[in-house]
C-alpha positions as CSV (number, residue, x, y, z in Angstrom):
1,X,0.0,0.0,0.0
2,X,1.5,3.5,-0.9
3,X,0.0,7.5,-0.7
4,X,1.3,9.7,-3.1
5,X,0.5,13.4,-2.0
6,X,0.0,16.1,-4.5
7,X,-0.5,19.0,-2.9
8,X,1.2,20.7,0.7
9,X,0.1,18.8,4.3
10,X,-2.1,21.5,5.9
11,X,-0.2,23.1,8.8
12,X,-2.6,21.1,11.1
13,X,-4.2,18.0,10.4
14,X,-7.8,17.6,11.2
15,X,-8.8,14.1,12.5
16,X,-12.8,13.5,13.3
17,X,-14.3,10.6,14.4
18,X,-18.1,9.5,15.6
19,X,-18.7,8.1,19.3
20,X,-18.2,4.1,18.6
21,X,-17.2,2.6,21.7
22,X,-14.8,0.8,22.9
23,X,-13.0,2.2,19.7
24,X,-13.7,5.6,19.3
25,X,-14.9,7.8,22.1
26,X,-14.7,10.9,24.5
27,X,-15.0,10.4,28.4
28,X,-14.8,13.3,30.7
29,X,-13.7,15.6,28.1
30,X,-10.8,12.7,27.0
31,X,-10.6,11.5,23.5
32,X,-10.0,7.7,24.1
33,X,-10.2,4.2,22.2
34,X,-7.9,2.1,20.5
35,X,-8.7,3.9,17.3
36,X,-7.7,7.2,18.7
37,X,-4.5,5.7,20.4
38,X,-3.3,4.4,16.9
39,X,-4.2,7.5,15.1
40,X,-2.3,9.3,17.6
41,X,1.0,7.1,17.2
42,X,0.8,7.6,13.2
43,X,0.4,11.1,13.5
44,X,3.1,11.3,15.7
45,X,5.4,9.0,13.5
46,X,4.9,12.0,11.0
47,X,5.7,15.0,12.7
48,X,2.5,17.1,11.8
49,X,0.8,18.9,14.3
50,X,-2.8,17.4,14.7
51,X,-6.1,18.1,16.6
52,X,-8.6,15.2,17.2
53,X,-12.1,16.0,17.7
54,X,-15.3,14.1,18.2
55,X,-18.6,15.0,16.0
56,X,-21.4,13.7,15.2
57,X,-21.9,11.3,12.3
58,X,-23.5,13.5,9.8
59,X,-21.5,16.5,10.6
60,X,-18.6,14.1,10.2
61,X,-19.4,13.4,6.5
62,X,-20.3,16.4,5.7
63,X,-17.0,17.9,7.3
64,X,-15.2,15.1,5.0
65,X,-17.0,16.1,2.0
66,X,-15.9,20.1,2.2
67,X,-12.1,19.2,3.6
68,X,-13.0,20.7,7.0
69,X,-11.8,17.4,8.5
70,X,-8.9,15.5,6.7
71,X,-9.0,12.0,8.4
72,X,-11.4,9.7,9.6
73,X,-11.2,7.8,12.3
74,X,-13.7,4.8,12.4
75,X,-14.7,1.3,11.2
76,X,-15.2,0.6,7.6
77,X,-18.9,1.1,6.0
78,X,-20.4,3.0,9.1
79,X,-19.3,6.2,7.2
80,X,-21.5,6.6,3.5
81,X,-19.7,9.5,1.2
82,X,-21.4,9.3,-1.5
């Protein structure tokens, strides 16, 4: 598997995700899961300054849609882009 990037990385990298516990979640103002762990060990790998934030689904697709959010956390198919 390989990612070819075109374009500049945005200064900060957006990640959203959906409440889908025990993988994706807030508690007590916390983002937690194992989703969010790994995301946060890739992002780290990379150097790029990130924010994580937690929305609800359909805000979450449409935020993907426009480029307001650049990465998805989540489980395959419970997202529909169309």
């Amino acid at each position: 598997m390989s990612c070819t990037l075109h374009a500049a990385p945005p200064s900060m990298i957006k990640v959203g995700y959906a409440d889908m516990k025990p993988y994706t979640y807030t508690l007590d103002g916390k983002v937690c899961g194992s989703y969010n762990d790994l995301m946060r060990q890739v992002i780290a790998r990379s150097g790029q300054k990130y924010v994580i934030t937690e929305y609800p689904m359909n805000r979450l697709t449409l935020y993907l849609s426009t480029g307001a959010v650049h990465v998805w956390i989540g489980i395959g198919g419970a997202l529909a882009l169309n």
